[in-house]
Biopython code that builds the backbone (N, CA, C, O; Angstrom):
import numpy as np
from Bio.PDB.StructureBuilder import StructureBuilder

atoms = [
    (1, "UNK", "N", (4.450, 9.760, 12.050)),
    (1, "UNK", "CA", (4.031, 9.355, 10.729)),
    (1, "UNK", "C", (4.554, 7.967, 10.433)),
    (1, "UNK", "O", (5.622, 7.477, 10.803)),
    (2, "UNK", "N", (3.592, 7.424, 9.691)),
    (2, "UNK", "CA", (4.225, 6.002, 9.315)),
    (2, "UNK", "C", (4.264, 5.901, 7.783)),
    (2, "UNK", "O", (4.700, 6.929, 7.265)),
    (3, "UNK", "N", (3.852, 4.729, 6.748)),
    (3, "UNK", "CA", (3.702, 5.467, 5.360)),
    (3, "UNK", "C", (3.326, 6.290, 4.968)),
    (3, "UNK", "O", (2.675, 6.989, 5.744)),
    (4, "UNK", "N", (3.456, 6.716, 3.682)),
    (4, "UNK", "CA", (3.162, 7.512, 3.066)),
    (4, "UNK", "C", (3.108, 7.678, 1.415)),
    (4, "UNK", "O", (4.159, 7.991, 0.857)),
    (5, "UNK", "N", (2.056, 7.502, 0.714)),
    (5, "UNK", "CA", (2.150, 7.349, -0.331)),
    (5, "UNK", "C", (3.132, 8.419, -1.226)),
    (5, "UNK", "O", (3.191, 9.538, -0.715)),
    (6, "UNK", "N", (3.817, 8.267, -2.332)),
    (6, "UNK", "CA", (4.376, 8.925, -3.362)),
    (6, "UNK", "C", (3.199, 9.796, -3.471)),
    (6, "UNK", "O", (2.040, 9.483, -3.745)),
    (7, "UNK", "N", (3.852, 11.282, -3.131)),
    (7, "UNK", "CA", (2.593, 12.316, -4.406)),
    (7, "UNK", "C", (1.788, 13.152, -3.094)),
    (7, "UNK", "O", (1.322, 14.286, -2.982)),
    (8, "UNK", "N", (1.898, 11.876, -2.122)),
    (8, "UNK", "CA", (0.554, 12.790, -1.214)),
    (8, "UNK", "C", (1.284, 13.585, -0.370)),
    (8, "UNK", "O", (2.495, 13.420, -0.221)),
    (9, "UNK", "N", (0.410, 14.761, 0.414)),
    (9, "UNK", "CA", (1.011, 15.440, 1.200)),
    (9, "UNK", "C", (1.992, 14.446, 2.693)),
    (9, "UNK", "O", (3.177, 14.729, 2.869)),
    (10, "UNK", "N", (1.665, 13.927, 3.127)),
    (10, "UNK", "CA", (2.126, 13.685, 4.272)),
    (10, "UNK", "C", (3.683, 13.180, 3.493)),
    (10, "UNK", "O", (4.715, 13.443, 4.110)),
    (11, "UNK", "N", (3.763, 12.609, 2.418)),
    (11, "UNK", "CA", (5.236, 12.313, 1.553)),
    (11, "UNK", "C", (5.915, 13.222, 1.828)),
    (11, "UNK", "O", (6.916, 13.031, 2.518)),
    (12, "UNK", "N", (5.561, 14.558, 1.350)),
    (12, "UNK", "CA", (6.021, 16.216, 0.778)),
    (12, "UNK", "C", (6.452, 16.169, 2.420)),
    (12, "UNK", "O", (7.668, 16.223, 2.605)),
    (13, "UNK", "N", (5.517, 16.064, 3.755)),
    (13, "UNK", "CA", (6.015, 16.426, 5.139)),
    (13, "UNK", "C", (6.908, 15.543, 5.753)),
    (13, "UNK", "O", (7.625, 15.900, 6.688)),
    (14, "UNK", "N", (6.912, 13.877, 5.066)),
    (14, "UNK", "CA", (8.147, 12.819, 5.802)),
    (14, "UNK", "C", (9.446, 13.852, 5.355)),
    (14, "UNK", "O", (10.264, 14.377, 6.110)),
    (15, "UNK", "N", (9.354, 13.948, 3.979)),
    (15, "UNK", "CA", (10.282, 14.136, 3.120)),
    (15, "UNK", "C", (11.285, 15.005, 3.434)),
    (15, "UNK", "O", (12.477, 14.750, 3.265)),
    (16, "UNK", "N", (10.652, 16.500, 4.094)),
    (16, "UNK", "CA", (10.957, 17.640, 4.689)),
    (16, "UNK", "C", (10.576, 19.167, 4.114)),
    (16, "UNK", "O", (10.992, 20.282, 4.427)),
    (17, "UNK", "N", (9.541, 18.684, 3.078)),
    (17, "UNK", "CA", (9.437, 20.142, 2.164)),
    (17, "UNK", "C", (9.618, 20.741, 3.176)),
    (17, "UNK", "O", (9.977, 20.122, 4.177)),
    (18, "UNK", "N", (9.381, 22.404, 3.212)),
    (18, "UNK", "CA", (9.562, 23.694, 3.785)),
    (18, "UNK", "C", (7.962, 23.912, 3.438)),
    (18, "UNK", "O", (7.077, 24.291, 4.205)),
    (19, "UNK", "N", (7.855, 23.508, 1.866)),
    (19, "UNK", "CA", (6.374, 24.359, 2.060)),
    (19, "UNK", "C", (5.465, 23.596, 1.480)),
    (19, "UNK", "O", (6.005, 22.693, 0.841)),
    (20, "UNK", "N", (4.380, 23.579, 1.436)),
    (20, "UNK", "CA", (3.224, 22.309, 0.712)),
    (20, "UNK", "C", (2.201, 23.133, 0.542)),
    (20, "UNK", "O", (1.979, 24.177, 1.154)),
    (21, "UNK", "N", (1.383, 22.479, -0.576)),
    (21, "UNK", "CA", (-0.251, 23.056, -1.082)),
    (21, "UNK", "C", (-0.973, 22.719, -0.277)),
    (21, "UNK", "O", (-0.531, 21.667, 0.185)),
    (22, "UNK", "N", (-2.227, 23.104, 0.386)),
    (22, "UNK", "CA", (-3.000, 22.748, 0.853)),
    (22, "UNK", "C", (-3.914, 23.631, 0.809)),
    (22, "UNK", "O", (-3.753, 24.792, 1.185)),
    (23, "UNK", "N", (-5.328, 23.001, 0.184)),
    (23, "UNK", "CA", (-6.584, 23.925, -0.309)),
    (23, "UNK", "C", (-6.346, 25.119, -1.266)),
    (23, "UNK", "O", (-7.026, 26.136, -1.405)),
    (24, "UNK", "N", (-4.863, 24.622, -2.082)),
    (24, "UNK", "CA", (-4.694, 25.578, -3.651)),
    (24, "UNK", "C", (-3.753, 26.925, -2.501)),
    (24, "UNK", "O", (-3.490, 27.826, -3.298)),
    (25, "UNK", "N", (-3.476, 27.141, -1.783)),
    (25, "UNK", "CA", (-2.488, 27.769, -0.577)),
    (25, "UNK", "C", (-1.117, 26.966, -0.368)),
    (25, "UNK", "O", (-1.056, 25.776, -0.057)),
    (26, "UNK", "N", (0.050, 27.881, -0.609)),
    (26, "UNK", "CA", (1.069, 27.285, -0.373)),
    (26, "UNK", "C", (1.099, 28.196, 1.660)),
    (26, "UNK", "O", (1.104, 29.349, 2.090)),
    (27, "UNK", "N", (1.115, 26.476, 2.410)),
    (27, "UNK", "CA", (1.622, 26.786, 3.818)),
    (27, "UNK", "C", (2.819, 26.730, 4.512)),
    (27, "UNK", "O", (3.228, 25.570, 4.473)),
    (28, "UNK", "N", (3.319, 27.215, 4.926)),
    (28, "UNK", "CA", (4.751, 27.140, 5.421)),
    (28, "UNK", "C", (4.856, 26.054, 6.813)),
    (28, "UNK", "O", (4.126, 26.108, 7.803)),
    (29, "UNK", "N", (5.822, 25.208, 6.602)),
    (29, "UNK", "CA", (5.584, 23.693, 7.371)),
    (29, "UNK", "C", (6.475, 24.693, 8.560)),
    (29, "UNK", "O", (7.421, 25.472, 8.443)),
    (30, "UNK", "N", (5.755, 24.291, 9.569)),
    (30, "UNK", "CA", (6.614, 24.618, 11.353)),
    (30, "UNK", "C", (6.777, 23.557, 12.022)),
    (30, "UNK", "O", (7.483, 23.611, 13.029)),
    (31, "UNK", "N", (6.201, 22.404, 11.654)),
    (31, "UNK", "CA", (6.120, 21.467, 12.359)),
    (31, "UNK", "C", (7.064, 20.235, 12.408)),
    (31, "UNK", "O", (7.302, 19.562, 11.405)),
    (32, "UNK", "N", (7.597, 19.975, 13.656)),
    (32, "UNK", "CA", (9.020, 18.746, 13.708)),
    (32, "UNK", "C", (7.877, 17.378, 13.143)),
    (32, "UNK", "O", (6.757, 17.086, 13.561)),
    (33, "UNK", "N", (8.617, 16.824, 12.177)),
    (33, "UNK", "CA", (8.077, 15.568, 11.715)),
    (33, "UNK", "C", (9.013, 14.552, 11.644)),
    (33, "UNK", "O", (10.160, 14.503, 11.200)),
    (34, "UNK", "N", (7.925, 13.360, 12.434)),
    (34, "UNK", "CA", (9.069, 12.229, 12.827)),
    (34, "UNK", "C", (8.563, 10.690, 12.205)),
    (34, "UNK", "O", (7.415, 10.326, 12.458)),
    (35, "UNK", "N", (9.371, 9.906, 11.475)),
    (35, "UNK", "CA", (9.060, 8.716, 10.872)),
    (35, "UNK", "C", (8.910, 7.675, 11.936)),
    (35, "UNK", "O", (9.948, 7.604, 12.594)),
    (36, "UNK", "N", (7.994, 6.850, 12.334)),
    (36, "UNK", "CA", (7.518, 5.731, 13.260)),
    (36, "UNK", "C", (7.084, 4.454, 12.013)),
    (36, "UNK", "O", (6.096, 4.270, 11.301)),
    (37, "UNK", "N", (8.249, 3.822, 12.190)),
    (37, "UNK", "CA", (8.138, 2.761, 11.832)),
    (37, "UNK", "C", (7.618, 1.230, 12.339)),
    (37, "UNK", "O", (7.189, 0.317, 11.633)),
    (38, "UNK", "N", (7.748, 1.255, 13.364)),
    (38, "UNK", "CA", (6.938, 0.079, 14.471)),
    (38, "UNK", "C", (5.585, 0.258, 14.763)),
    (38, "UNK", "O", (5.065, -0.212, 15.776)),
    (39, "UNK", "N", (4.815, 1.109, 13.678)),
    (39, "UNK", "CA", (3.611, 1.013, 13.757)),
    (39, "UNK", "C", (2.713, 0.961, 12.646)),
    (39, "UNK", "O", (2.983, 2.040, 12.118)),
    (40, "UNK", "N", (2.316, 0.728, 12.324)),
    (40, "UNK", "CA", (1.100, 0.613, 10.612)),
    (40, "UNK", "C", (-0.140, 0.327, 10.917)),
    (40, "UNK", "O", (-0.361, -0.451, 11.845)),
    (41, "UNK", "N", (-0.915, 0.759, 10.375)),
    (41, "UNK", "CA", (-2.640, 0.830, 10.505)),
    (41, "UNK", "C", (-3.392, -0.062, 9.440)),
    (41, "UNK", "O", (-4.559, 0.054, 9.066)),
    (42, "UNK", "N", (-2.286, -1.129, 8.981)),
    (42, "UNK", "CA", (-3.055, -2.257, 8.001)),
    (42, "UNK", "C", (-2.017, -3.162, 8.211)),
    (42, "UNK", "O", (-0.847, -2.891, 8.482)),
    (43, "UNK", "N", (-2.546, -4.288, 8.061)),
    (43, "UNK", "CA", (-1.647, -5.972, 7.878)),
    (43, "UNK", "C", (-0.397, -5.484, 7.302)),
    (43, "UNK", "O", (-0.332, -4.704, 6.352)),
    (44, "UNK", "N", (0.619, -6.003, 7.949)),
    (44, "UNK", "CA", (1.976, -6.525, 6.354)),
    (44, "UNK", "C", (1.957, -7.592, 6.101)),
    (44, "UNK", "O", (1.128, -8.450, 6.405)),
    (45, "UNK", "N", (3.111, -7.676, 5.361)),
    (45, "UNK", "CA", (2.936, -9.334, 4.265)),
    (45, "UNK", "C", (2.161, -10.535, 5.259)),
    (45, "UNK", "O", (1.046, -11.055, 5.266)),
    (46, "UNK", "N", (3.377, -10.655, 6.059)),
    (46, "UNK", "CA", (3.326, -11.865, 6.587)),
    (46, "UNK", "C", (1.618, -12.160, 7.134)),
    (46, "UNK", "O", (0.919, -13.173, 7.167)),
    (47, "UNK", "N", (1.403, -10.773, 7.509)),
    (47, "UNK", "CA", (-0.650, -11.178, 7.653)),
    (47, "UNK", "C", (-1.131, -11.327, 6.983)),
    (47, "UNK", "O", (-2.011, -12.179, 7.109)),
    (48, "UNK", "N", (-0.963, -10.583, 5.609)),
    (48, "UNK", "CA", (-1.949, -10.689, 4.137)),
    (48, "UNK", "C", (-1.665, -11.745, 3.621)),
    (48, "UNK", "O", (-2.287, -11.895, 2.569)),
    (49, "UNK", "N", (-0.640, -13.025, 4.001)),
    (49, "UNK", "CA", (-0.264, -14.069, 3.473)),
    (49, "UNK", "C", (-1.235, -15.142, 4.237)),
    (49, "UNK", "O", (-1.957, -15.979, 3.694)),
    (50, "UNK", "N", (-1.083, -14.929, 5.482)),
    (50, "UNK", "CA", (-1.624, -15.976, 6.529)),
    (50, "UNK", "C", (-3.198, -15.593, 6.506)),
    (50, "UNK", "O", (-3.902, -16.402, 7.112)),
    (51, "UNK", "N", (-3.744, -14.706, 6.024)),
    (51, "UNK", "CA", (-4.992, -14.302, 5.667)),
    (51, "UNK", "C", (-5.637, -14.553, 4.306)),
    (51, "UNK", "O", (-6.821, -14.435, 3.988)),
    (52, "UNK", "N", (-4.542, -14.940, 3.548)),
    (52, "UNK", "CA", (-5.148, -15.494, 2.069)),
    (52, "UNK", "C", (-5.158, -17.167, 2.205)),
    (52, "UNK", "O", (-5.841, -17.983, 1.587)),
    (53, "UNK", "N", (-4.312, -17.338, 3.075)),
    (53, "UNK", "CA", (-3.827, -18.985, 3.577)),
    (53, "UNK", "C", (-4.908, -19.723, 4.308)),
    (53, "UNK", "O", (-4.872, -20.950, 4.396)),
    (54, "UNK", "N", (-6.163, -18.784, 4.995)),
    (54, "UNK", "CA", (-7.100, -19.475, 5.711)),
    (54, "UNK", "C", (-8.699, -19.336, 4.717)),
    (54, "UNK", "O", (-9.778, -19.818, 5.061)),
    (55, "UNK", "N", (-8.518, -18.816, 3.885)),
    (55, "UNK", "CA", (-9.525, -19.014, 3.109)),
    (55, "UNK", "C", (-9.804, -20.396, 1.864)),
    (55, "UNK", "O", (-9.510, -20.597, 0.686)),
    (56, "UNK", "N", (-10.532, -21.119, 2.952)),
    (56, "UNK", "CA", (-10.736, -22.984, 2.261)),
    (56, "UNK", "C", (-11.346, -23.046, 1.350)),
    (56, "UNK", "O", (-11.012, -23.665, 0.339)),
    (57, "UNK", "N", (-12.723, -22.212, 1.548)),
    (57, "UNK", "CA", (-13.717, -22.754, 0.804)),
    (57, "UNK", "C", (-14.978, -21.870, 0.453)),
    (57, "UNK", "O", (-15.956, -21.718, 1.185)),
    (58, "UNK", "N", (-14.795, -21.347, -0.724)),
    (58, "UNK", "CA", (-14.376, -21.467, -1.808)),
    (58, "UNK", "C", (-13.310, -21.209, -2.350)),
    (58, "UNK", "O", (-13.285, -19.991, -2.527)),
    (59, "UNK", "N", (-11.902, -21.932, -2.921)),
    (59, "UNK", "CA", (-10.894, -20.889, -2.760)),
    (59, "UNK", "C", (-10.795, -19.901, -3.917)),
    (59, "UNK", "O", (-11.198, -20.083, -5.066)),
    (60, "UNK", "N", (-10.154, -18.758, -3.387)),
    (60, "UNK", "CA", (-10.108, -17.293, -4.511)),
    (60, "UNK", "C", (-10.081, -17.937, -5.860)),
    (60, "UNK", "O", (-9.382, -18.906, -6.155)),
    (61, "UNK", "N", (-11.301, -17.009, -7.027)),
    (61, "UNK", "CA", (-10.720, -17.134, -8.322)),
    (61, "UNK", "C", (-9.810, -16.110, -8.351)),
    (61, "UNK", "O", (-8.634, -16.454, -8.474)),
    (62, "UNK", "N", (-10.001, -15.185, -8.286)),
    (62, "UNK", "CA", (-8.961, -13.854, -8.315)),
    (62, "UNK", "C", (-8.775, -13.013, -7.137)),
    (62, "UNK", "O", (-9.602, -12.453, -6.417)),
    (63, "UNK", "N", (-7.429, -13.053, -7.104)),
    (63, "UNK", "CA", (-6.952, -11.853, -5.760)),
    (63, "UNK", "C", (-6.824, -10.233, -6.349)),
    (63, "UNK", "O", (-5.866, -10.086, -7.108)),
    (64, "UNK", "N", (-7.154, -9.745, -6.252)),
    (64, "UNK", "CA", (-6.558, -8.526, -6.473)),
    (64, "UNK", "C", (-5.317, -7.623, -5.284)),
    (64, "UNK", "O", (-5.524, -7.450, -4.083)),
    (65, "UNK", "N", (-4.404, -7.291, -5.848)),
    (65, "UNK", "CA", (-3.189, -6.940, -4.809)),
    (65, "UNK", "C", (-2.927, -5.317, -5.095)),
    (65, "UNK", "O", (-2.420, -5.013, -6.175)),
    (66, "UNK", "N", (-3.235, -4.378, -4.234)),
    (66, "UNK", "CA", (-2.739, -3.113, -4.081)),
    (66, "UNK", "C", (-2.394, -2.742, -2.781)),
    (66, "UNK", "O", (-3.046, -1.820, -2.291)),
    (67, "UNK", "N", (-1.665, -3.168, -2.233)),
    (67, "UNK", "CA", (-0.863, -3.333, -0.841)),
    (67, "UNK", "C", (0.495, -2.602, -0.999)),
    (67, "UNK", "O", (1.580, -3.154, -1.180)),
    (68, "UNK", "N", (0.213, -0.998, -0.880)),
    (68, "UNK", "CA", (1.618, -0.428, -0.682)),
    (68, "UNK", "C", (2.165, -0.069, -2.321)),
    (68, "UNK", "O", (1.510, -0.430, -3.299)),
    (69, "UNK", "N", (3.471, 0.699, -2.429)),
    (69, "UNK", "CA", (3.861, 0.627, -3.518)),
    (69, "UNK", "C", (4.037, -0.408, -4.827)),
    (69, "UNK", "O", (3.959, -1.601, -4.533)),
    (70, "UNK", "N", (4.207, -0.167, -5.882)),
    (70, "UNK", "CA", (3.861, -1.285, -6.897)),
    (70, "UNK", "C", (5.022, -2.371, -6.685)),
    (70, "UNK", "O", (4.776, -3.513, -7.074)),
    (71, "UNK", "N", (6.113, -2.138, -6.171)),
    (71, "UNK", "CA", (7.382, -3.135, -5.931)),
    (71, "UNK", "C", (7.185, -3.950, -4.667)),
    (71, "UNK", "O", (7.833, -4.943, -4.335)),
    (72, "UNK", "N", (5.971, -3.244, -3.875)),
    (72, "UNK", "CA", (5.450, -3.993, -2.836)),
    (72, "UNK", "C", (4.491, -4.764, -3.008)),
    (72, "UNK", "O", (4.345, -5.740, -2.272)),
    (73, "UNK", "N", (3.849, -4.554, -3.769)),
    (73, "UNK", "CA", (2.482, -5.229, -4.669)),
    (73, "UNK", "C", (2.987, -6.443, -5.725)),
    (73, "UNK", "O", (2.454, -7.532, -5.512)),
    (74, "UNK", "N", (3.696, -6.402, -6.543)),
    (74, "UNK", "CA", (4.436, -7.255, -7.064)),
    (74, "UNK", "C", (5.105, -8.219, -6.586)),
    (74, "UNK", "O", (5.325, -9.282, -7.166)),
    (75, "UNK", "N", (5.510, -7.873, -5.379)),
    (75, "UNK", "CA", (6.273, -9.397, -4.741)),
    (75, "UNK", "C", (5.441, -9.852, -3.601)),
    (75, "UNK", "O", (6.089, -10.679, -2.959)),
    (76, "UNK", "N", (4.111, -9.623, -3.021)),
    (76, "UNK", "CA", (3.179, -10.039, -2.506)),
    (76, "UNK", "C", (2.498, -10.813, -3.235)),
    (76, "UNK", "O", (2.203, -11.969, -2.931)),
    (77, "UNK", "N", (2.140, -10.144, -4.427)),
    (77, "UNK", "CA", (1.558, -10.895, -5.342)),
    (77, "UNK", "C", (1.968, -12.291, -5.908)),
    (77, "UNK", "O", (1.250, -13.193, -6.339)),
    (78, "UNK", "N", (3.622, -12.201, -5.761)),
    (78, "UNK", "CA", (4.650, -13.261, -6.380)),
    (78, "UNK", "C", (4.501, -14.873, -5.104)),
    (78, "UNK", "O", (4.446, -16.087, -5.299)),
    (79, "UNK", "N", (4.484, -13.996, -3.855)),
    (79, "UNK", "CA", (4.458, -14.799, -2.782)),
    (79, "UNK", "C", (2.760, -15.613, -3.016)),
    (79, "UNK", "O", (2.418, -16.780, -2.828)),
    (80, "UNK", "N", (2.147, -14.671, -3.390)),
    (80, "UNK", "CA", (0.204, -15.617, -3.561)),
    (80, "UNK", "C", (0.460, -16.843, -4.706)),
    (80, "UNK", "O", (-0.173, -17.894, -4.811)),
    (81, "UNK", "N", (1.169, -16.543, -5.220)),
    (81, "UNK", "CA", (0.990, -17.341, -6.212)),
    (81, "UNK", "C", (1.972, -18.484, -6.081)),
    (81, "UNK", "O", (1.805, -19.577, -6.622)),
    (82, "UNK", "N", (2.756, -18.238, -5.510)),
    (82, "UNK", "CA", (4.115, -19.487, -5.093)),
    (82, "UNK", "C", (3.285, -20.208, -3.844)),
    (82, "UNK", "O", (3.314, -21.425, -3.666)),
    (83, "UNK", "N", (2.700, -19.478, -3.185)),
    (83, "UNK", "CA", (2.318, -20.263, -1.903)),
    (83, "UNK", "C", (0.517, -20.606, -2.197)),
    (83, "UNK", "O", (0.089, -21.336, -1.303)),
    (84, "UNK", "N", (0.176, -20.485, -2.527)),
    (84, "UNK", "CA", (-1.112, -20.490, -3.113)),
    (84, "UNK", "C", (-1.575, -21.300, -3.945)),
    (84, "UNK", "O", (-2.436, -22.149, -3.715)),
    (85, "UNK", "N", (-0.876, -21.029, -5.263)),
    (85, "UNK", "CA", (-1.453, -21.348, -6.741)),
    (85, "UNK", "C", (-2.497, -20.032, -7.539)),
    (85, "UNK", "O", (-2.985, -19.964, -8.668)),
    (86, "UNK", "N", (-2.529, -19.310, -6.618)),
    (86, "UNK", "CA", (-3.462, -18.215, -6.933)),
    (86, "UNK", "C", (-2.769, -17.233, -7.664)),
    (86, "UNK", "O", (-1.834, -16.654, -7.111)),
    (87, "UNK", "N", (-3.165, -16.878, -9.136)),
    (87, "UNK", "CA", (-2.392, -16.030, -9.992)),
    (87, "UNK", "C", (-3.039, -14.164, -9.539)),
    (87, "UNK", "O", (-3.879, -13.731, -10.328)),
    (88, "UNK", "N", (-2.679, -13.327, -8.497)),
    (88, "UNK", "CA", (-2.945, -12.753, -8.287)),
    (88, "UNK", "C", (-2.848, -11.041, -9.718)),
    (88, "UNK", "O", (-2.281, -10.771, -10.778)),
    (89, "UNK", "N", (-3.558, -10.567, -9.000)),
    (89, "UNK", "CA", (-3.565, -8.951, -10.497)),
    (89, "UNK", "C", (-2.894, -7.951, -9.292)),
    (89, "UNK", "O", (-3.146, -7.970, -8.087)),
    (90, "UNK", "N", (-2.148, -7.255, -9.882)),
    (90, "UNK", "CA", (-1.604, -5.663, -9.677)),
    (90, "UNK", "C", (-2.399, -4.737, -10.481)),
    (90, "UNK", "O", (-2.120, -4.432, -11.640)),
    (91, "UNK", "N", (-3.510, -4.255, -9.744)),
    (91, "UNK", "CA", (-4.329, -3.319, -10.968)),
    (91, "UNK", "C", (-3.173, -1.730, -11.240)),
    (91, "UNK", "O", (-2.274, -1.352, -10.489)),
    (92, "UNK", "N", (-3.488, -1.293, -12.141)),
    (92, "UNK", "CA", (-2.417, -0.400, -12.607)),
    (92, "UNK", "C", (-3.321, 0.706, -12.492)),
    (92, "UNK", "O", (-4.533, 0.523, -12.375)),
    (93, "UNK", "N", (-2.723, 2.004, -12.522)),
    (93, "UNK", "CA", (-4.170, 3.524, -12.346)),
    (93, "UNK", "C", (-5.037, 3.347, -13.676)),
    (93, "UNK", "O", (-4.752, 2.967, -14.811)),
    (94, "UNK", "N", (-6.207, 3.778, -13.066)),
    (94, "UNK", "CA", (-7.198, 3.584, -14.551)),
    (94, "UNK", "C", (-7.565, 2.538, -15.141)),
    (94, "UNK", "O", (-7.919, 2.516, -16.320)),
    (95, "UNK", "N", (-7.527, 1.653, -14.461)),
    (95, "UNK", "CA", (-7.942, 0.020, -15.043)),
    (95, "UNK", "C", (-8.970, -0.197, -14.371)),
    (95, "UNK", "O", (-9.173, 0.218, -13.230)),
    (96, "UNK", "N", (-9.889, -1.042, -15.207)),
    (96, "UNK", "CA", (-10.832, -1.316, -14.153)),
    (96, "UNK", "C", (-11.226, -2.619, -15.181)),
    (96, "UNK", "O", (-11.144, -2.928, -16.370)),
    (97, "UNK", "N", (-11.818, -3.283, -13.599)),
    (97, "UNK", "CA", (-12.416, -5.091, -13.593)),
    (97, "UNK", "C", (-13.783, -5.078, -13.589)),
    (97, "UNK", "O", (-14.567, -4.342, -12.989)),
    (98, "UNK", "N", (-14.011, -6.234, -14.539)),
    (98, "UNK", "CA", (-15.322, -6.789, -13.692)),
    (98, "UNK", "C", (-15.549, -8.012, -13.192)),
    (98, "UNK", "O", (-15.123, -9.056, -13.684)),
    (99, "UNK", "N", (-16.305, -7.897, -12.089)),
    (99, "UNK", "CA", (-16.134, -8.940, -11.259)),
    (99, "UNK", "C", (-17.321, -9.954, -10.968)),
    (99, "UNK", "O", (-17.148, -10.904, -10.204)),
]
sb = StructureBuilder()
sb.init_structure("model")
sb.init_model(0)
sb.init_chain("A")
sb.init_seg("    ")
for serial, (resi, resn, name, xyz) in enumerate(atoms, 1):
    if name == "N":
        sb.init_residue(resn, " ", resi, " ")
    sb.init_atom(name, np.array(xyz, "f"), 0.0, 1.0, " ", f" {name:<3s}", serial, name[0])
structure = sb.get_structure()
């Protein structure tokens, strides 16, 4: 396992519950679960930086940033805008844009 969002099951299995919901059924966990950190299935910073960094022309009116937890989102966001000029958004649950 690598992240894992707050709330979702695979959290409840990093974490170590004993037991978790699944399909409204509480299942009893048997399974050894192991944290792998040297691997992720999306960019980190340093790519989502060097990937906002090659876009010339036209450059972004608005970034939108939901990359990971909100303390992770917030200082990505902090980095777009220091290195950028680009005032990036942290959308919050239930908000919505138009674009």
């Amino acid at each position: 396992m690598s992240y894992q969002a707050p709330g979702s099951l695979g959290r409840k299995l990093l974490r170590g519950d004993k037991e978790v919901l699944i399909d409204n059924e509480m299942v009893q966990v048997r399974a050894k679960v192991s944290l792998v950190n040297s691997y992720s299935s999306h960019a980190d910073e340093p790519h989502l930086l060097e990937w906002v960094g090659k876009i010339q022309a036209p450059k972004p009116g608005k970034v939108f940033v939901n990359h990971g937890e909100e303390a992770s989102s917030l200082l990505l966001a902090t980095k777009i805008e220091a290195n950028f000029g680009i005032k990036p958004t942290v959308p919050e649950y239930g908000q919505s844009y138009e674009i």
